[in-house]
C-alpha positions in Angstrom: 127.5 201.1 79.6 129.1 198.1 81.1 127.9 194.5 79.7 126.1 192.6 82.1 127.8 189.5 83.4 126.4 185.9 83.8 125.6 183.9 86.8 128.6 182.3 88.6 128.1 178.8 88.0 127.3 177.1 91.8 129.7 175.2 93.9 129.0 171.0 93.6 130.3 171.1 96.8 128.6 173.6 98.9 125.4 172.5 97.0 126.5 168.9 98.4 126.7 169.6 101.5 123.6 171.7 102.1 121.5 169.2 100.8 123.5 166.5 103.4 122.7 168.6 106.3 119.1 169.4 105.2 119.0 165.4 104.9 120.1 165.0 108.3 118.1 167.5 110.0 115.0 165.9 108.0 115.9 162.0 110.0 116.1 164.1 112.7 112.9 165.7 113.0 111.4 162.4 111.7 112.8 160.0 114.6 111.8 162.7 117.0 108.3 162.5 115.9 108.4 158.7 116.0 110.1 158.5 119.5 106.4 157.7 121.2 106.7 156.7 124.8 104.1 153.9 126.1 102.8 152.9 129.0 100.4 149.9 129.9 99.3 146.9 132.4 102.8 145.0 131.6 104.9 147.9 132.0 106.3 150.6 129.8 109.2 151.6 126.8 110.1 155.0 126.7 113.3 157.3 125.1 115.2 158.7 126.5 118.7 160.6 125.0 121.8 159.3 125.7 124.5 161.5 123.4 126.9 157.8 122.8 123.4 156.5 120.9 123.5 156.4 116.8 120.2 158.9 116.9 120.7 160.3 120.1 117.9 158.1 122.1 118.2 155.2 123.6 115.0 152.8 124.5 114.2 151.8 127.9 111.7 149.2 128.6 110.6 148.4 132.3 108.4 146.2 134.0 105.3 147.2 136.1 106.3 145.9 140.0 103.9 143.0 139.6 105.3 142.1 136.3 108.9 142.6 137.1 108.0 140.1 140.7 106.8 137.6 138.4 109.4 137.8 136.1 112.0 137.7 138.7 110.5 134.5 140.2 110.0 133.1 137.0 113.7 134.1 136.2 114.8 131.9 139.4 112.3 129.3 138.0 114.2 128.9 134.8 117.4 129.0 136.3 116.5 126.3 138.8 115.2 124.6 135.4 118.3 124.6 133.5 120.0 123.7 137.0 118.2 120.2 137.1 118.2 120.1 132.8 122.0 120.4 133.3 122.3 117.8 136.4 119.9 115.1 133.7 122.5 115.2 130.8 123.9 112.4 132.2 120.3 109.8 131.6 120.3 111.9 128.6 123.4 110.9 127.1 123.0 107.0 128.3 119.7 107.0 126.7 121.4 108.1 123.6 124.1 106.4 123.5 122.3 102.9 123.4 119.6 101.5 120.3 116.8 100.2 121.2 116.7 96.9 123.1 114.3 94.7 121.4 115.5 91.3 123.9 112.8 89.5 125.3 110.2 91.0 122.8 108.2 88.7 120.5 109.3 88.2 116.8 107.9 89.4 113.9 105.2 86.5 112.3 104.6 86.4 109.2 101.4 84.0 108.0 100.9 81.8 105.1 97.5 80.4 104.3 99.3 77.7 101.9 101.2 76.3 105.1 97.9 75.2 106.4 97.6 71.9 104.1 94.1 70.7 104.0 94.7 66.7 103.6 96.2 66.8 106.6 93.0 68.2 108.3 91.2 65.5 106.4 93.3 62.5 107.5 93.4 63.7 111.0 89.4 63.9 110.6 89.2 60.5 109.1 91.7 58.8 111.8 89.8 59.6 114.2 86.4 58.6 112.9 88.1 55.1 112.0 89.7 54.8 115.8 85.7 55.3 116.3 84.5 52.4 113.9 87.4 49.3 114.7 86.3 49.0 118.0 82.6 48.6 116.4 83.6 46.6 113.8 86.0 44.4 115.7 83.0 43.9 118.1 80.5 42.8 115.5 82.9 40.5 114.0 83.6 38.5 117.2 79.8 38.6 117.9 79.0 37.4 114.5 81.5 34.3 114.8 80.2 33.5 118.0 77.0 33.1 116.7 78.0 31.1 113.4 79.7 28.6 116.1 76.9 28.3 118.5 74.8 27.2 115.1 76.8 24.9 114.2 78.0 26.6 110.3 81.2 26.2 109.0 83.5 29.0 107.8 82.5 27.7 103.9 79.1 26.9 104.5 76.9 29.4 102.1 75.2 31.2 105.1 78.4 31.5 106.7 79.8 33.3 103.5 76.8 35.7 103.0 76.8 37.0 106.1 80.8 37.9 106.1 79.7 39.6 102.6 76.6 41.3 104.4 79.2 42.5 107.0 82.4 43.4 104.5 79.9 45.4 102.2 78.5 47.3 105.5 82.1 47.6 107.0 83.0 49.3 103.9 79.9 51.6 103.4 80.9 52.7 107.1 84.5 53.6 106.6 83.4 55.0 102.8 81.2 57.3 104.6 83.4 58.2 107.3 86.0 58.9 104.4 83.2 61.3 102.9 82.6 63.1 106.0 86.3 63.6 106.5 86.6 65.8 103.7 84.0 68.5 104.8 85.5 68.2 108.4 88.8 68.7 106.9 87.6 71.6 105.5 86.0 73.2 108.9 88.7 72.3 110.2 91.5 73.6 108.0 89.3 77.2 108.0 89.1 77.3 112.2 93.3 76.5 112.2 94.0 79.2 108.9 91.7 81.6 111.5 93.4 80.8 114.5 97.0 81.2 113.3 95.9 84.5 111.5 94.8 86.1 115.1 97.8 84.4 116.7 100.2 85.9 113.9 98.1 89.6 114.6 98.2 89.2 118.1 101.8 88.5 118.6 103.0 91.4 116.0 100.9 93.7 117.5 102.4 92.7 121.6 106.2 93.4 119.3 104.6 96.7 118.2 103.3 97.9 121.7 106.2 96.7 123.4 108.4 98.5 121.5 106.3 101.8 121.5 106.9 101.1 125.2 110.4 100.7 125.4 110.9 103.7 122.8 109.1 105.8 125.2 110.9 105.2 128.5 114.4 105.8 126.3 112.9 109.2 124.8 111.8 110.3 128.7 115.0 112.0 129.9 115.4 113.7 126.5 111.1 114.9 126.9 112.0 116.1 130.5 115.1 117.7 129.2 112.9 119.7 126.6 110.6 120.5 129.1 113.1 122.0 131.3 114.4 124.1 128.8 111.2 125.5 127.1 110.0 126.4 130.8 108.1 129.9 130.1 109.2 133.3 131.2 107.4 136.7 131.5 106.8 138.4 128.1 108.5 142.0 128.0 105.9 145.1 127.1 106.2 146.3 123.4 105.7 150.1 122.6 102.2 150.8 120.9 101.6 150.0 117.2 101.4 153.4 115.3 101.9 154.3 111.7 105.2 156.1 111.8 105.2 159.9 110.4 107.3 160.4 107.3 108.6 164.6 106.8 109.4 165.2 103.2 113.1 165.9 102.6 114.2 169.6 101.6 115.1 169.7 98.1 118.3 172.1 98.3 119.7 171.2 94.8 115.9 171.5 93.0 115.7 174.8 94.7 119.3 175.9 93.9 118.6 174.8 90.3 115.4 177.1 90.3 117.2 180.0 91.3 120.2 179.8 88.5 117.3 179.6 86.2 116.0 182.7 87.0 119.5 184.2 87.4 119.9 183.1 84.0 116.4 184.4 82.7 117.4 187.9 84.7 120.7 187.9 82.7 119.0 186.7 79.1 116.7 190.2 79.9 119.4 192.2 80.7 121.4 191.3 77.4 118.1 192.0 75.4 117.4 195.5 77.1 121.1 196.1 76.4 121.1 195.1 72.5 117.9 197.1 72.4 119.7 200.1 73.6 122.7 200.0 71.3 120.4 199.4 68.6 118.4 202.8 69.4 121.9 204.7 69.7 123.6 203.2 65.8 119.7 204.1 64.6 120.3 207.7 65.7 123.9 208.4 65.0 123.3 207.1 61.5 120.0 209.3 61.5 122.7 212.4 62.6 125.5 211.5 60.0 123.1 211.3 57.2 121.7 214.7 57.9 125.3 216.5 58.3 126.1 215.0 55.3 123.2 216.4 53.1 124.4 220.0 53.8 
């Protein structure tokens, strides 16, 4: 009885490559199944095979005729556009090239409240009260001399110097209260000047600021035309249809080469066991025979 003999072991290599071209026939069938040809208002994207391509398909997207008219004019539209963007690099460049003229604008102002000093308000207020009262006062003198010589009373007569008191006490009462009122009309004043040189200040800063908004803008022009030119829109090209691609499970050569050596082996464990068995059986019965032959 011959001895059974155990598996071969398998080839790495052939195993290898089995499971390689079961891998490649798997992509295969997948991309085939994913190849899924479109159609629509825009136009269409189909596959087509073409042997030079990594998977063997190529993708070929055209245009419905309405689409493909519009993109052909626009086409000619965009070329005209980077024509004229191409003839305005010049403007561009000078624009560019040069900072931004601020000649002729006005100058920043700043404003300080503490230049506005209010004794000068005041004495301008009280100067021109007092270029009020001289005139008065001059009058009322010459009146009241006039009248002390057409009675007769000398400059040191008693009624003579009562009256120049009446008058000096009056005289200064007058100017005292144009001194008061000088004050509060300093004040007025002061407030209407710190007011108007706070608008002028605002005013002029704010003609600087729009003037050079201005100027900014006519030097950014060529370079907003430019851009404008060059982000002139063309015809959007049709995509194929959103789908959920479809994923084949690969072949599992070396699971399925590893489940057949298993049994293999479990086939050859069997076979060694039956065998064992059956020597086992035979020494049982030749020791069974030489027993007996022995006893006679």
């Amino acid at each position: 009885m011959s001895k059974p003999k155990p598996p071969a072991a398998p080839d790495p290599v052939q195993l290898a490559n089995a499971q390689s071209a079961a891998n490649m026939q798997t992509a295969q069938a997948q991309q085939k199944l994913n190849l899924i040809n479109s159609r629509g208002p825009q136009g269409s994207v189909s596959y087509v095979a073409d042997p030079s391509a990594p998977g063997g398909f190529r993708q070929e997207t055209a245009l419905s005729q309405p689409e493909q008219q519009n993109y052909d004019r626009s086409t000619a539209v965009y070329g005209g556009a980077l024509d004229t963007a191409g003839q305005q690099l010049g403007r561009v460049n000078d624009a560019l090239g040069q900072g931004l003229n601020t000649e002729g604008l006005p100058g920043l102002q700043g404003f300080d409240p503490a230049a506005f000093d209010r004794q000068k308000y005041e004495d301008n207020a009280y100067q021109q009260a007092t270029r009020r009262l001289d005139p008065q006062w001059q009058k009322i003198e010459d009146s009241t001399d006039a009248k002390l010589a057409a009675q007769g009373l000398g400059a040191n007569s008693d009624a003579t110097r009562n009256l120049r008191q009446d008058l000096i006490r009056d005289r200064n009462d007058a100017y005292g209260q144009a001194r008061a009122d000088s004050l509060n009309q300093g004040g007025v004043e002061q407030a209407r000047a710190i007011q108007q040189g706070l608008a002028g200040s605002t005013f002029n800063n704010q003609a600087r600021t729009q003037g050079l908004q201005e100027r900014a803008y006519v030097q950014n022009q060529p370079l907003a035309q430019l851009q404008a030119l060059l982000g002139t829109g063309q015809v959007g090209m049709p995509q194929g249809v959103q789908y959920t691609p479809t994923s084949v499970g690969q072949t599992d050569v070396l699971g399925a080469q590893g489940l057949a050596l298993n049994q293999q082996n479990q086939n050859y464990q069997t076979k060694m066991q039956q065998q064992q068995g059956m020597l086992g059986g035979l020494f049982s019965l030749g020791s069974a025979g030489l027993g007996a032959w022995g006893a006679r």
